[in-house]
N, C-alpha and C positions, 0 to 999 in steps of 0.2 A: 941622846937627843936633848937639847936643851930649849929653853923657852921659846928663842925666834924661830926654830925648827919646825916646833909641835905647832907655832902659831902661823906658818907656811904653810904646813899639812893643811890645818882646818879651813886657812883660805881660799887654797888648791879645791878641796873638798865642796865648799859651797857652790866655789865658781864652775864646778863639772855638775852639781849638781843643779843650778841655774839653766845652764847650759841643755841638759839633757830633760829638765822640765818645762823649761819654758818655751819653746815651742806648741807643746801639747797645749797648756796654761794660756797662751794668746789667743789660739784656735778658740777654746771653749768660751773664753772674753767675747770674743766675736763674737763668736755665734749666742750666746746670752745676750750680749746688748743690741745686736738685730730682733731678739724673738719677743725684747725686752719694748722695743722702740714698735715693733708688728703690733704687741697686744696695748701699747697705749694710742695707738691711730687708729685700732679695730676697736677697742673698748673689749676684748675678749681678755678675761683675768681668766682662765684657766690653767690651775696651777701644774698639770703634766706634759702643758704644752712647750715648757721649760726644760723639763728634766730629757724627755726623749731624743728630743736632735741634740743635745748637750752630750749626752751619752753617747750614739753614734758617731759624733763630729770627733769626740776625745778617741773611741776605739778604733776606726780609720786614721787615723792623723798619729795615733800607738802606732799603727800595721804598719802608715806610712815611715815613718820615722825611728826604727825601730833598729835600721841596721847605722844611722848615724849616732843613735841614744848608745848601741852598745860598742859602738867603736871609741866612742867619749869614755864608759867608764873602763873599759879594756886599756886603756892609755895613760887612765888614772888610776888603776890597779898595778899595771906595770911599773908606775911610776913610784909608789908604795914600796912594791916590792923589791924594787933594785935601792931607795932610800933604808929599807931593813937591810937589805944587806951590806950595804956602806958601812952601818952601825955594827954589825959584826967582826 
């Protein structure tokens, strides 16, 4: 494997990992700068009232996303390992 190879890999690698993150990653965006924009028109600073629906919005939107998260890296593992075996 030579340089522009390994540097294929790594960009294949972000970009599945992008891909498989960012979805989750927008969700919690949201829902943070909604609860963000709620507590500065209520004037309510309570700092748990951040982390709870953050947490729930992320672990739903995992449940949801969960069978297109592991068909991305199944695609990008196969894709590995048919490149290791090239090299052989």
């Amino acid at each position: 494997m030579n340089e522009v190879e390994a540097i294929e890999v790594g960009r294949d690698a972000i970009f599945v990992m992008l891909q498989t993150a960012g979805p989750v990653m927008a969700m919690a965006l949201v829902v943070g700068l909604a609860i963000s924009l709620f507590q500065a028109l209520t004037s309510i600073q309570e700092m748990t009232l951040t982390f709870v629906p953050k947490i729930l919005v992320i672990f739903a939107s995992v449940m949801v996303l969960l069978p297109y998260m592991l068909s991305k890296l199944t695609e990008f593992t196969v894709l590995i390992f048919d490149r290791v075996i090239a090299l052989g």
